[in-house]
MOPAC internal coordinates of N, CA, C and O (Angstrom, degrees):
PM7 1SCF
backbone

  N    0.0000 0     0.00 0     0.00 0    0    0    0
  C    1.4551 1     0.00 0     0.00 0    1    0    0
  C    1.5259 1   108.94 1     0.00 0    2    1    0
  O    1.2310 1   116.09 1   -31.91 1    3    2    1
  N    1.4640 1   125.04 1   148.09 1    3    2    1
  C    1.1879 1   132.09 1  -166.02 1    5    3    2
  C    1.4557 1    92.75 1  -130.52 1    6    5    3
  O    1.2310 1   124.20 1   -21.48 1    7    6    5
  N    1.4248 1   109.55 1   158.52 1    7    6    5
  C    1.7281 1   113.96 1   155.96 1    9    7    6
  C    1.6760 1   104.00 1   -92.47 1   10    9    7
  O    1.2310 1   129.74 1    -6.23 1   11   10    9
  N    1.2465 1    98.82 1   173.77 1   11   10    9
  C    1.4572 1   119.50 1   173.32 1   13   11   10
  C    1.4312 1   124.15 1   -55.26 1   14   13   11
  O    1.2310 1   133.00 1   115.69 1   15   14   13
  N    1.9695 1    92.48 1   -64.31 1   15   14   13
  C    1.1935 1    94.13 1   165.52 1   17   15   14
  C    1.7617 1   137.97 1   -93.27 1   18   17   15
  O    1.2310 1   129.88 1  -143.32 1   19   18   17
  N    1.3422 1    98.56 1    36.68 1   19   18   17
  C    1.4492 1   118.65 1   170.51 1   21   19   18
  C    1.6435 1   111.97 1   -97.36 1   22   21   19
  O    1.2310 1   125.83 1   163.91 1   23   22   21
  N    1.4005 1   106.40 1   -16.09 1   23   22   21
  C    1.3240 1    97.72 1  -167.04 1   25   23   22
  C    1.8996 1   110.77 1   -83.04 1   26   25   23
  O    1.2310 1   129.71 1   -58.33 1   27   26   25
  N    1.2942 1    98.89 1   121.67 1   27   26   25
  C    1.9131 1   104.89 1   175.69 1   29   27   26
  C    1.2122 1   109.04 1  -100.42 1   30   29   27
  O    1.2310 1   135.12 1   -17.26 1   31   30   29
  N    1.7867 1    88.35 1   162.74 1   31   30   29
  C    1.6207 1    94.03 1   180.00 1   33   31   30
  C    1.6993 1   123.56 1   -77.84 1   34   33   31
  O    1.2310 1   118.89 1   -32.25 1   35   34   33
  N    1.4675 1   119.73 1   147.75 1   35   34   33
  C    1.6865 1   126.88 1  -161.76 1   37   35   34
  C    1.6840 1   111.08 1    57.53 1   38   37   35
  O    1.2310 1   125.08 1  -153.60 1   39   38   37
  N    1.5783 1   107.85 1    26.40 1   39   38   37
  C    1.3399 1   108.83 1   140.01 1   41   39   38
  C    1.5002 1   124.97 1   -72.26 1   42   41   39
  O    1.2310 1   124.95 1   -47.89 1   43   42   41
  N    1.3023 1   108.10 1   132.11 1   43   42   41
  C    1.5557 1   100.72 1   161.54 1   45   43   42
  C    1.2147 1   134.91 1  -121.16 1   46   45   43
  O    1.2310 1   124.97 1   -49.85 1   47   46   45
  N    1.6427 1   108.06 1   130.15 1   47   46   45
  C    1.6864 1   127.34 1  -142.84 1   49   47   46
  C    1.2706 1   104.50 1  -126.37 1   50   49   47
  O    1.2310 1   125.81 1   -51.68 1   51   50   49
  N    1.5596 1   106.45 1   128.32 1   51   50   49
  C    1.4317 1   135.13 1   170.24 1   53   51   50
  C    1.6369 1   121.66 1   -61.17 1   54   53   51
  O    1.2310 1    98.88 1   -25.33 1   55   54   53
  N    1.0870 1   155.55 1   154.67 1   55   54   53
  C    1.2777 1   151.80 1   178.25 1   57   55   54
  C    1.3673 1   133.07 1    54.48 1   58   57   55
  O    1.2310 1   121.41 1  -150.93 1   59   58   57
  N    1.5650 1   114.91 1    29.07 1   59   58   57
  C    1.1274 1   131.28 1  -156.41 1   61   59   58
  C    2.1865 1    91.66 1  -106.35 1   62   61   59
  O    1.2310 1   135.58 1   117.90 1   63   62   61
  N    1.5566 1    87.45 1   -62.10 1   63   62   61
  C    1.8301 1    88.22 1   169.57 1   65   63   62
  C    1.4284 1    98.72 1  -125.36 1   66   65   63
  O    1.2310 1   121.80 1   -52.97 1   67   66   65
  N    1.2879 1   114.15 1   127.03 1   67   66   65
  C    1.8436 1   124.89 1   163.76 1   69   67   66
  C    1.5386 1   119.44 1   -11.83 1   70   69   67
  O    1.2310 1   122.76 1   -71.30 1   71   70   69
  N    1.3687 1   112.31 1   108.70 1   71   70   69
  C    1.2672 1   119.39 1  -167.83 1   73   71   70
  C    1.6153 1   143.98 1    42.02 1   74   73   71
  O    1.2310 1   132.80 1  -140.19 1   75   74   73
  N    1.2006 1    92.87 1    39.81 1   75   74   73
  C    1.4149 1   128.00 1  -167.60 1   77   75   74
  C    1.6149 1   117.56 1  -117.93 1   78   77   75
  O    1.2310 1   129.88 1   -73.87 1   79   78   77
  N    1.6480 1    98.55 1   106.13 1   79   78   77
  C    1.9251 1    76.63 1   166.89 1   81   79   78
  C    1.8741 1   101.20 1   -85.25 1   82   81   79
  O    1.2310 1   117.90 1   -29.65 1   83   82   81
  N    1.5769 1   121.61 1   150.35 1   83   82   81
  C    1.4081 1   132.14 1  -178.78 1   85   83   82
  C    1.6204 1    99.07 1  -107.07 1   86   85   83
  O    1.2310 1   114.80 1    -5.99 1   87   86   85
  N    1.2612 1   127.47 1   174.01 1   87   86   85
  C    1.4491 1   126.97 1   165.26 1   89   87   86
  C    1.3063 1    91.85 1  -129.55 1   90   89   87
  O    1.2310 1   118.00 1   -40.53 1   91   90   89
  N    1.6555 1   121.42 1   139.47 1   91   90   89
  C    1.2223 1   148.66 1  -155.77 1   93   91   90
  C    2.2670 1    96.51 1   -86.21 1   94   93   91
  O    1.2310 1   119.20 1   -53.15 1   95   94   93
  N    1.3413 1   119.14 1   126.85 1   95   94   93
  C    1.3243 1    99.71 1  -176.12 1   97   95   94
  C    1.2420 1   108.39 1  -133.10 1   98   97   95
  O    1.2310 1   122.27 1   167.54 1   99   98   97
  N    1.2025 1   113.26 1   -12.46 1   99   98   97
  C    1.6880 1   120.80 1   163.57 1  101   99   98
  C    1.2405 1    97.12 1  -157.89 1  102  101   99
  O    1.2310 1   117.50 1   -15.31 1  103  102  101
  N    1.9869 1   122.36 1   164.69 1  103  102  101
  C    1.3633 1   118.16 1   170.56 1  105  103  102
  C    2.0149 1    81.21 1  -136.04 1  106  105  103
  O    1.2310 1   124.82 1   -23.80 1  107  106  105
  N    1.5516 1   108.35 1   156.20 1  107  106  105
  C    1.1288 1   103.27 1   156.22 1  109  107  106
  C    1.5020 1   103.76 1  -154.15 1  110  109  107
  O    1.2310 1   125.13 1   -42.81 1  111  110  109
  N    1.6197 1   107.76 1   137.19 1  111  110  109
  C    1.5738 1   126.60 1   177.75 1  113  111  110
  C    2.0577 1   105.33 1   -20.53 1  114  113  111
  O    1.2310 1   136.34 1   -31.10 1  115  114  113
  N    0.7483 1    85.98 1   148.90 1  115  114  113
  C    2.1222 1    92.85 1   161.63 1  117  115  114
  C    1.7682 1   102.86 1  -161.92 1  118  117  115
  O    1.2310 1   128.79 1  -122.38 1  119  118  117
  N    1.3410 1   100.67 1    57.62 1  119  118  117
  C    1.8378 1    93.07 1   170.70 1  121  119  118
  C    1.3250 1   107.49 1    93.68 1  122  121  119
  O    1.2310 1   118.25 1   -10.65 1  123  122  121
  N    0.7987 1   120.95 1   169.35 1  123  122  121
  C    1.5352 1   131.85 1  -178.90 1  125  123  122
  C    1.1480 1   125.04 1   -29.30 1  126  125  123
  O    1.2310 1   122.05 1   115.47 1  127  126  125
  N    1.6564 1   113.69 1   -64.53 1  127  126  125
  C    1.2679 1   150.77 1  -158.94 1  129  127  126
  C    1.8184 1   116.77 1  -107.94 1  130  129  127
  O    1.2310 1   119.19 1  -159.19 1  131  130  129
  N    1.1849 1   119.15 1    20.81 1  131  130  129
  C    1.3072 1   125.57 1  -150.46 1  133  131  130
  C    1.8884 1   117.27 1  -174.19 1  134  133  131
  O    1.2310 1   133.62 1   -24.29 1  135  134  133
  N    0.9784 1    91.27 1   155.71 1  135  134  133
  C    1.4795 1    98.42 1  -170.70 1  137  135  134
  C    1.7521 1   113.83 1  -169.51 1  138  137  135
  O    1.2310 1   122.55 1   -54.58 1  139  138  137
  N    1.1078 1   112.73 1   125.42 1  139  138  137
  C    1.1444 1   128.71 1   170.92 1  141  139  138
  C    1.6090 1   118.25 1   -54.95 1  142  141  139
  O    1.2310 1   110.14 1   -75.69 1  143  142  141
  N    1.5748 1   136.11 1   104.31 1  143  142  141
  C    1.1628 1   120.89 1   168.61 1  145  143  142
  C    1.4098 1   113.31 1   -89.51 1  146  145  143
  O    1.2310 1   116.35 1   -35.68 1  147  146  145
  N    1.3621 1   124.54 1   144.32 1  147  146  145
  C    1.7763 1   126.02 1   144.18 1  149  147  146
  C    1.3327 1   103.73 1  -100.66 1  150  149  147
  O    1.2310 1   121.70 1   -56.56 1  151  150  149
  N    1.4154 1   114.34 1   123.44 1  151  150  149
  C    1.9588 1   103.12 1   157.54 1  153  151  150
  C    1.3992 1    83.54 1  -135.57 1  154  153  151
  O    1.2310 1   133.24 1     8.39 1  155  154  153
  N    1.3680 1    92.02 1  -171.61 1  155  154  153
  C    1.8167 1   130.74 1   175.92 1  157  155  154
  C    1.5802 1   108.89 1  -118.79 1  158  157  155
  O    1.2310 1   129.74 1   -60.19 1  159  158  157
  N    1.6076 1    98.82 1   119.81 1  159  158  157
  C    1.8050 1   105.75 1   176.67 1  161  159  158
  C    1.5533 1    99.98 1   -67.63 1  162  161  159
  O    1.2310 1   130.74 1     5.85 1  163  162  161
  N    1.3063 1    96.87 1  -174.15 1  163  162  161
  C    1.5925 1   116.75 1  -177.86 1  165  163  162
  C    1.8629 1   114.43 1   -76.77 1  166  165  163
  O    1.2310 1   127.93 1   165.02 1  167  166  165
  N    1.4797 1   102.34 1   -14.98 1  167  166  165
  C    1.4347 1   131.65 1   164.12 1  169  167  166
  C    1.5879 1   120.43 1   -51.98 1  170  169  167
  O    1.2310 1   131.81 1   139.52 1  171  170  169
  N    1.5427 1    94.80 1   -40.48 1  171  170  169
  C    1.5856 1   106.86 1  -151.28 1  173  171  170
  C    1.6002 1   128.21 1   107.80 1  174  173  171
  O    1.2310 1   132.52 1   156.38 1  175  174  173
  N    1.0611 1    93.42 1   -23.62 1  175  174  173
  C    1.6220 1   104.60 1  -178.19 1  177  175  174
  C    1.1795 1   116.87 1   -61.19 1  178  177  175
  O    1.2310 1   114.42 1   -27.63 1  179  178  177
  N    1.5366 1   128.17 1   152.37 1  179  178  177
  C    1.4304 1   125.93 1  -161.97 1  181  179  178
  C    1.8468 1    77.28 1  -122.71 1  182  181  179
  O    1.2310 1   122.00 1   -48.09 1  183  182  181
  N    1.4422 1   113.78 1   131.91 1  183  182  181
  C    1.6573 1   132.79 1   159.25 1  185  183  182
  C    1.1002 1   104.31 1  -117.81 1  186  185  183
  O    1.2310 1   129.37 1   -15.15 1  187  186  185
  N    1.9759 1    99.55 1   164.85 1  187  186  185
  C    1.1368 1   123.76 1   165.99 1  189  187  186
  C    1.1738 1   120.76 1  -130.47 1  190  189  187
  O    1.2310 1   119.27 1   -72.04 1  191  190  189
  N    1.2168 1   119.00 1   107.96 1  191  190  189
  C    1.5421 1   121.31 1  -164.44 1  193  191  190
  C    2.2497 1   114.24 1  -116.34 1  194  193  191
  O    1.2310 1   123.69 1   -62.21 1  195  194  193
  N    1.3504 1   110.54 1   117.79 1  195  194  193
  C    1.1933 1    91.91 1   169.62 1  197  195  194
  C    1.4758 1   117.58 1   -70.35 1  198  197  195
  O    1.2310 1   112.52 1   -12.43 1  199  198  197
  N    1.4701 1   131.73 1   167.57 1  199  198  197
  C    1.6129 1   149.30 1  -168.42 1  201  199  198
  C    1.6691 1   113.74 1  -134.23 1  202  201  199
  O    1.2310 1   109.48 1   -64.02 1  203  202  201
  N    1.0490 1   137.33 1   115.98 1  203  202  201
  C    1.3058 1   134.62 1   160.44 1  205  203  202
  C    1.4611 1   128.85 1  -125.93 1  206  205  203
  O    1.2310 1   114.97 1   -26.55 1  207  206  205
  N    0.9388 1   127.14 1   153.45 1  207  206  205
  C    1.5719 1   138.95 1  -167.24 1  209  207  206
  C    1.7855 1   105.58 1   -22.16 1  210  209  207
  O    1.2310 1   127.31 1   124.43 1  211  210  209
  N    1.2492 1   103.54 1   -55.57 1  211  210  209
  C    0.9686 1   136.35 1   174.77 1  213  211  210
  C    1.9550 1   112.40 1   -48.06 1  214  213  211
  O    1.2310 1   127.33 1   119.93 1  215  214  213
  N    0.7774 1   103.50 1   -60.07 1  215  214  213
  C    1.6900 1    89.54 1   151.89 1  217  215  214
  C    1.1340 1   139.17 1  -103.39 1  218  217  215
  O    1.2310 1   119.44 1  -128.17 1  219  218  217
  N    1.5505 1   118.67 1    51.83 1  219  218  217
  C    1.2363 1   143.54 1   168.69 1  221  219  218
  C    1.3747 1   106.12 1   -69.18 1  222  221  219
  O    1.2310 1   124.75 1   127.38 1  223  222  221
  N    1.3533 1   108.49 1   -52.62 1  223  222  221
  C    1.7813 1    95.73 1  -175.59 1  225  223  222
  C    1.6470 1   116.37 1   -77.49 1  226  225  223
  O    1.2310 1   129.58 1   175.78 1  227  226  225
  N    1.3499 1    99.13 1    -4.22 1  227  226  225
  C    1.5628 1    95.74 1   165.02 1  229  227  226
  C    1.5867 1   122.08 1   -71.78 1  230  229  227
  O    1.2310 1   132.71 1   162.99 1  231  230  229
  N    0.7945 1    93.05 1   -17.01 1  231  230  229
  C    1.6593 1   105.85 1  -169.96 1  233  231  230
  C    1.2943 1   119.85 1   -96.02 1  234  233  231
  O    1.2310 1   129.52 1   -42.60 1  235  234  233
  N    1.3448 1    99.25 1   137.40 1  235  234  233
  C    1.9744 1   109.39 1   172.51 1  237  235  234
  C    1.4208 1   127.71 1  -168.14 1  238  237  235
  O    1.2310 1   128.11 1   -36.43 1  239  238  237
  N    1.2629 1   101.99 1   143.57 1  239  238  237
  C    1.7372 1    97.39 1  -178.38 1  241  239  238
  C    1.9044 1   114.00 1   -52.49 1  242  241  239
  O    1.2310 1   128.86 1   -33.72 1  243  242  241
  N    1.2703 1   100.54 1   146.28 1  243  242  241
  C    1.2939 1   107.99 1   173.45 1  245  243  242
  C    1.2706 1   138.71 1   -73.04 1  246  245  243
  O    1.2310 1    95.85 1   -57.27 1  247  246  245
  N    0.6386 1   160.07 1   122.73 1  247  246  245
  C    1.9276 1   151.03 1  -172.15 1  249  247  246
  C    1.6999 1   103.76 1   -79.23 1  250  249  247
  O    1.2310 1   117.36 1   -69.13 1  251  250  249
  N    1.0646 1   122.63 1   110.87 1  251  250  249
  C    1.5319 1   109.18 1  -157.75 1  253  251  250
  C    1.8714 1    96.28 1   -98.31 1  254  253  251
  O    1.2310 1   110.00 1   -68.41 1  255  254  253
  N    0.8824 1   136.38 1   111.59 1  255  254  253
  C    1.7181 1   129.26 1  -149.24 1  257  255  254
  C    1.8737 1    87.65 1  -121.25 1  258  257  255
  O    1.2310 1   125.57 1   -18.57 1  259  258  257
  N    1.3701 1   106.91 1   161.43 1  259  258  257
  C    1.6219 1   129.02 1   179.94 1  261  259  258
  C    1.8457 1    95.73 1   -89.50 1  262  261  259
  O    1.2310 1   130.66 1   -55.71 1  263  262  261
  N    1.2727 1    97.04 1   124.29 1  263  262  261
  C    1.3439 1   103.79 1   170.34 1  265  263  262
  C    1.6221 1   123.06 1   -61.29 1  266  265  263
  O    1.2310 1   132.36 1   173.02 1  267  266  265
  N    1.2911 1    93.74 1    -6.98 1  267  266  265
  C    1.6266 1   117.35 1   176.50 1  269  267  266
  C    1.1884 1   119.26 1  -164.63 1  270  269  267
  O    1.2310 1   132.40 1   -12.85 1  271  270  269
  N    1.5396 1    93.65 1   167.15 1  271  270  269
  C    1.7299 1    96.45 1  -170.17 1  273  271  270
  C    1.4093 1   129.42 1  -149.42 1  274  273  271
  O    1.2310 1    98.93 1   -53.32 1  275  274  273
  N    1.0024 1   155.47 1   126.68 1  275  274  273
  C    1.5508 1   129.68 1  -164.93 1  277  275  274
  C    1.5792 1    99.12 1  -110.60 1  278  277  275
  O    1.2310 1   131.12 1   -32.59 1  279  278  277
  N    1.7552 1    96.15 1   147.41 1  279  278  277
  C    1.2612 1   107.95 1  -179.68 1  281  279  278
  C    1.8125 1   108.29 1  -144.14 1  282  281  279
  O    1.2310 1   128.61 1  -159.74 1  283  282  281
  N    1.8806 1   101.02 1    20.26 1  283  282  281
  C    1.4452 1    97.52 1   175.67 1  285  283  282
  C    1.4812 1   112.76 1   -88.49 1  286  285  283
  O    1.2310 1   117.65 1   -20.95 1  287  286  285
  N    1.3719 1   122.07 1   159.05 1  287  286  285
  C    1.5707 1   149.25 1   177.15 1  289  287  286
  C    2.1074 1    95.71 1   -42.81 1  290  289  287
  O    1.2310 1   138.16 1   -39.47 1  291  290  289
  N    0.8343 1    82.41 1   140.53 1  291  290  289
  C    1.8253 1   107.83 1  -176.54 1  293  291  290
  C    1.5623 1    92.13 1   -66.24 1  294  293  291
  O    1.2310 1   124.80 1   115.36 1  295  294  293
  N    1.3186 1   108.38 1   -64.64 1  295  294  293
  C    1.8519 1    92.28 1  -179.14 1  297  295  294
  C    1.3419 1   115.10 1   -72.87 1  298  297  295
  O    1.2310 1   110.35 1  -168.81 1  299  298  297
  N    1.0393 1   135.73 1    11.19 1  299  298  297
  C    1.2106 1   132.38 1   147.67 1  301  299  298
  C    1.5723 1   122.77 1   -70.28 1  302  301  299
  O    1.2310 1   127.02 1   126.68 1  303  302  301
  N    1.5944 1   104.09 1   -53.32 1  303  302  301
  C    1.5348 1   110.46 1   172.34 1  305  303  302
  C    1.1355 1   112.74 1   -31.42 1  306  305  303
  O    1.2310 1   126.09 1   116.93 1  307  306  305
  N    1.8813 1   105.89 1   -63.07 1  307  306  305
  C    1.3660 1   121.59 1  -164.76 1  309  307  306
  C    1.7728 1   109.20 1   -51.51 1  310  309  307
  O    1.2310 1   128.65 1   128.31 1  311  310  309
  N    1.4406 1   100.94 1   -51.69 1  311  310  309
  C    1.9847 1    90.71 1   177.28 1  313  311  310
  C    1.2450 1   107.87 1   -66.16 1  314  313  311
  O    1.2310 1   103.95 1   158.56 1  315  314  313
  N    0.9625 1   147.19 1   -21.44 1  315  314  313
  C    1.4304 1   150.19 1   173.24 1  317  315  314
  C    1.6277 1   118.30 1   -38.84 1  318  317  315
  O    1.2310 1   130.25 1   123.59 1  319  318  317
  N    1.4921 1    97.84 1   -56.41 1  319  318  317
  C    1.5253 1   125.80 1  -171.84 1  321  319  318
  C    0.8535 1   109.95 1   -89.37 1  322  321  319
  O    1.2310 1   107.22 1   151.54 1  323  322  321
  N    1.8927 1   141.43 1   -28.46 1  323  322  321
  C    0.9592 1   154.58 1   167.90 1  325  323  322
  C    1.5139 1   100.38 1   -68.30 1  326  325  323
  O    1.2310 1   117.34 1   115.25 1  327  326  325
  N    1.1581 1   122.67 1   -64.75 1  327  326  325
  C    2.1005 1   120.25 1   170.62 1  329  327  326
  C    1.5762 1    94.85 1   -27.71 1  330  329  327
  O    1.2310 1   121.78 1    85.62 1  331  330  329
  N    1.3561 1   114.19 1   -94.38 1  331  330  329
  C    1.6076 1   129.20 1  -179.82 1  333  331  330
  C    1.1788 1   111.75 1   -21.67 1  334  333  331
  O    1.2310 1   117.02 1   142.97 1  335  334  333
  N    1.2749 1   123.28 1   -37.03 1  335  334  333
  C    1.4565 1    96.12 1   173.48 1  337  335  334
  C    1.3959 1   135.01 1  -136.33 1  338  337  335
  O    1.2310 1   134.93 1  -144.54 1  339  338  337
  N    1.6845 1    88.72 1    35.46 1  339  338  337
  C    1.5403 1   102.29 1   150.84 1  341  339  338
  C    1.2977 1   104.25 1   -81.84 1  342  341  339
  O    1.2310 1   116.28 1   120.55 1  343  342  341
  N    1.3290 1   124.67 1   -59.45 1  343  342  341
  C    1.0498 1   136.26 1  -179.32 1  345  343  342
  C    1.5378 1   128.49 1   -36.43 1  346  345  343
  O    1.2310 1   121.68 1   120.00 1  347  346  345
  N    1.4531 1   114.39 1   -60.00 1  347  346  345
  C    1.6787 1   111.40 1   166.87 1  349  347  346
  C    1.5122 1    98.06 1   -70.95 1  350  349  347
  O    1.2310 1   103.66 1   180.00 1  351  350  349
  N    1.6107 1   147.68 1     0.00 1  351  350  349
  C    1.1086 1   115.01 1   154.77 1  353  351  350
  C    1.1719 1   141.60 1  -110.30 1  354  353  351
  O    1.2310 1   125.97 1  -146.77 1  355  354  353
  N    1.4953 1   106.12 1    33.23 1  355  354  353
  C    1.3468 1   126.75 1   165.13 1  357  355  354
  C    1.8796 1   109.27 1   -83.43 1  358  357  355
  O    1.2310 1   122.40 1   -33.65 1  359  358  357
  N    1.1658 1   113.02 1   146.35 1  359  358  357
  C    1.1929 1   119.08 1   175.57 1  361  359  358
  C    1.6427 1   135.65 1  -121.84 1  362  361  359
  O    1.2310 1   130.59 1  -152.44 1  363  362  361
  N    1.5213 1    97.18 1    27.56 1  363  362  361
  C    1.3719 1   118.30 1  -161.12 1  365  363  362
  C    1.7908 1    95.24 1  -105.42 1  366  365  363
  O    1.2310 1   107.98 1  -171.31 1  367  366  365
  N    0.9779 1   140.04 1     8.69 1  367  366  365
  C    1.4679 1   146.56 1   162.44 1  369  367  366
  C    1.7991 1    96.64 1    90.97 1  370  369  367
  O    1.2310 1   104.41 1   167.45 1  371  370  369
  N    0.9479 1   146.37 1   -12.55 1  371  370  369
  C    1.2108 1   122.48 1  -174.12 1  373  371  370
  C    1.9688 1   115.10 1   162.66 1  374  373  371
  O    1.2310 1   121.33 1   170.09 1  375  374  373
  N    1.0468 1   115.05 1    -9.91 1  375  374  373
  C    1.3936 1   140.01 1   174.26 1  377  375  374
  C    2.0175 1    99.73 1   -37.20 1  378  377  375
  O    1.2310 1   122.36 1   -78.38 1  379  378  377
  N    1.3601 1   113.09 1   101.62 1  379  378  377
  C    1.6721 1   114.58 1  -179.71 1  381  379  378
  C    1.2451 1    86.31 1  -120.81 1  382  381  379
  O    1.2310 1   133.39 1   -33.42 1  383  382  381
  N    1.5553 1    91.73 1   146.58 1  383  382  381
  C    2.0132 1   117.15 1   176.65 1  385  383  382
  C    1.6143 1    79.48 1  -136.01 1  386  385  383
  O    1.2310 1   140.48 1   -43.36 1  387  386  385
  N    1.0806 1    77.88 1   136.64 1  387  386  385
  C    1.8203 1    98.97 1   145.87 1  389  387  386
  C    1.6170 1   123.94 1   -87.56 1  390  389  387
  O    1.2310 1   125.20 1   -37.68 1  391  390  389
  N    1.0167 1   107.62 1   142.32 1  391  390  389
  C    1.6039 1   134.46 1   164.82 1  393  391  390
  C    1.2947 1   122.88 1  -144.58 1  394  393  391
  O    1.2310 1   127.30 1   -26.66 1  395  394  393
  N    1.7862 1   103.55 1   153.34 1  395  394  393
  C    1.9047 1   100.13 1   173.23 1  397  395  394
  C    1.6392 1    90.72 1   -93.96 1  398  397  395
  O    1.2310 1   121.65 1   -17.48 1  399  398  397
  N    1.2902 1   114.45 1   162.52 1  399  398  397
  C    1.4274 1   127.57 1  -169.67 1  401  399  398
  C    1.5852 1    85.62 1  -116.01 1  402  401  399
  O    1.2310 1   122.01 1   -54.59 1  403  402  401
  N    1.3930 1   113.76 1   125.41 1  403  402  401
  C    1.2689 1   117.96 1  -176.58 1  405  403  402
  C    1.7626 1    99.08 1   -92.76 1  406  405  403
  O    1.2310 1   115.17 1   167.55 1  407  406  405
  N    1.1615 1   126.77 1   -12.45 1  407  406  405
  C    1.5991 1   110.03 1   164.87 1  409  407  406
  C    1.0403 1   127.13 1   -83.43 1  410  409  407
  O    1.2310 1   121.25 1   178.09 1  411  410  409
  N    1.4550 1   115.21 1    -1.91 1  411  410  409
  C    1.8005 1   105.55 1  -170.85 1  413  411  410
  C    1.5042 1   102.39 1   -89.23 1  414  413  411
  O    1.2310 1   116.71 1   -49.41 1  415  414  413
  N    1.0685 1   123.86 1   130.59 1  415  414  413
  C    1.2812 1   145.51 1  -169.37 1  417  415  414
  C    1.9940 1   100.72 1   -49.51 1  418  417  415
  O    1.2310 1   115.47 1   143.28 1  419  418  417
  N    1.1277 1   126.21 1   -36.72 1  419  418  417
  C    1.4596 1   105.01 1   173.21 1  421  419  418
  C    1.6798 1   104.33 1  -101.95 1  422  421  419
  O    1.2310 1   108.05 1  -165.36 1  423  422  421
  N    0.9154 1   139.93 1    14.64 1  423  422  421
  C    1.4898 1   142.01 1  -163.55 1  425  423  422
  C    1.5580 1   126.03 1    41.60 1  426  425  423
  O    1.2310 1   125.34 1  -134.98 1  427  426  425
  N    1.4006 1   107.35 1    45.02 1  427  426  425
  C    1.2464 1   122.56 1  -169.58 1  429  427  426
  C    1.7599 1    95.77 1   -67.34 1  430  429  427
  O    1.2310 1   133.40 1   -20.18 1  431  430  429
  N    1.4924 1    91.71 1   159.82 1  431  430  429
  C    1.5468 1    99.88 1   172.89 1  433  431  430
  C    1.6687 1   117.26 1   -91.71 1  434  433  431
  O    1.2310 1   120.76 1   -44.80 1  435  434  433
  N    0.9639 1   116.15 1   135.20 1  435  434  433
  C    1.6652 1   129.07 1  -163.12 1  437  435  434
  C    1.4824 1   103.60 1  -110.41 1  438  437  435
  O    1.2310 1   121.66 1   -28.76 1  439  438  437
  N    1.5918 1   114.43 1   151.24 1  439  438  437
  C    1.6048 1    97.28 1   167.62 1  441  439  438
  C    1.6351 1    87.26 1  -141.24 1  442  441  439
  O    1.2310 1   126.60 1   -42.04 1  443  442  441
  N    1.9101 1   104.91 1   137.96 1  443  442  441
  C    1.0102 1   116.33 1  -150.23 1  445  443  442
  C    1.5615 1    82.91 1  -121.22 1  446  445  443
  O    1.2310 1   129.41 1   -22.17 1  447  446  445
  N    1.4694 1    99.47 1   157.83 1  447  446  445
  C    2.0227 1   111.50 1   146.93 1  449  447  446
  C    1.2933 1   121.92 1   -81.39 1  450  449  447
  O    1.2310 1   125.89 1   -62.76 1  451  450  449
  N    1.6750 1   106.28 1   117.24 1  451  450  449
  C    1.5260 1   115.84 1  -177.77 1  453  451  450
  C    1.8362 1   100.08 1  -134.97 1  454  453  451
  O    1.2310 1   131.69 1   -41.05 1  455  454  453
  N    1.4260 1    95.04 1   138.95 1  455  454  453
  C    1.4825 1   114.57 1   159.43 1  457  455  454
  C    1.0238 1   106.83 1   -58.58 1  458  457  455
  O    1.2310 1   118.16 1   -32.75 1  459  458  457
  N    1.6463 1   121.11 1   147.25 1  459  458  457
  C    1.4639 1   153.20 1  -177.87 1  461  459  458
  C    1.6818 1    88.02 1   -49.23 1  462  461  459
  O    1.2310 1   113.66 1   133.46 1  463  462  461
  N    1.2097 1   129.61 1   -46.54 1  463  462  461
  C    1.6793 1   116.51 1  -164.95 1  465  463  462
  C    1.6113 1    99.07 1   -90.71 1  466  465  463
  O    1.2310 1   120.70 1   157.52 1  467  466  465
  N    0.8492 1   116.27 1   -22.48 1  467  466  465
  C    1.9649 1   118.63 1  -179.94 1  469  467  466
  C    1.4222 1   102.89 1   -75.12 1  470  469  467
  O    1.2310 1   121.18 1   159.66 1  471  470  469
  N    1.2062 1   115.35 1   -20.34 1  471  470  469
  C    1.5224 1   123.71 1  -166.95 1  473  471  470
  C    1.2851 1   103.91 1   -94.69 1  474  473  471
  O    1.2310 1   115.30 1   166.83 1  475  474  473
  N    1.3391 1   126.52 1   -13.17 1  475  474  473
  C    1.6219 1   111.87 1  -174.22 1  477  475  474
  C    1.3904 1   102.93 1  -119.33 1  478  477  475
  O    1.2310 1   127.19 1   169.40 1  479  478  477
  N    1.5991 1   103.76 1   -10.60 1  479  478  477
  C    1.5273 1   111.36 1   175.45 1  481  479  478
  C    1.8325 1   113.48 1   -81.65 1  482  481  479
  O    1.2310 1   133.09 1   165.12 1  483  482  481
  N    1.5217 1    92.31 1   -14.88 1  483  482  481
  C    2.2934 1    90.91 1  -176.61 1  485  483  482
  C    1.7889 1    80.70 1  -120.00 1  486  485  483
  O    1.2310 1   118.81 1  -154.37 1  487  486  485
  N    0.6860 1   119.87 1    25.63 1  487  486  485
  C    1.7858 1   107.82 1   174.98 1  489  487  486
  C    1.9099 1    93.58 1   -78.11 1  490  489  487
  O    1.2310 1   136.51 1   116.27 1  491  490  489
  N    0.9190 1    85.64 1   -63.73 1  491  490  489
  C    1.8279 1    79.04 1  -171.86 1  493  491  490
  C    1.8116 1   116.55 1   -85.13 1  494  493  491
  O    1.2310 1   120.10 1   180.00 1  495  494  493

């Protein structure tokens, strides 16, 4: 629960429209008990919604969370990024060799981007 006059601007607040977090874009006084919101839905849309005491307990700051997240091993990253960019820096359109990557901790097999001459040179 939030107060009224707690709420700032590019807050983002829960219970304002039905299952919606909004971002807060102006607030202005209306009397005692009341206050004018402007935000922006998750749409884009700019509203205008009045607020009163009375839906105080509707209301609450948002937890704004990463739609994702990484939680793999660092030497993993590292072969990861190391694949990628052998690969986008090959310029032969699409040419894959296989190799085992002797740093990745289980010696999994990797498939990298190699030029037509890199390719006949790790073929065997």
């Amino acid at each position: 629960m939030i107060k009224l006059e707690d709420i700032q601007r590019n807050a983002p607040l829960e219970g304002v429209e039905p299952g919606q977090v909004v971002r807060v874009v102006a607030t202005e006084p209306a009397g005692a008990d009341g206050i004018t919101l402007v935000y922006r839905t998750a749409e884009g849309k700019i509203q205008e919604r009045m607020l009163f005491r009375a839906d105080e307990p509707n209301l609450s700051i948002a937890t704004v969370n990463r739609p994702w997240s990484f939680e793999a091993s660092g030497e993993e990253l590292k072969l990861g990024i190391e694949a990628y960019r052998i690969r986008f820096r090959s310029d032969d359109g699409g040419a894959y060799v296989g190799r085992y990557a002797a740093s990745a901790p289980d010696y999994r097999r990797v498939r990298v981007h190699a030029s037509p001459a890199t390719s006949a040179l790790c073929a065997g």
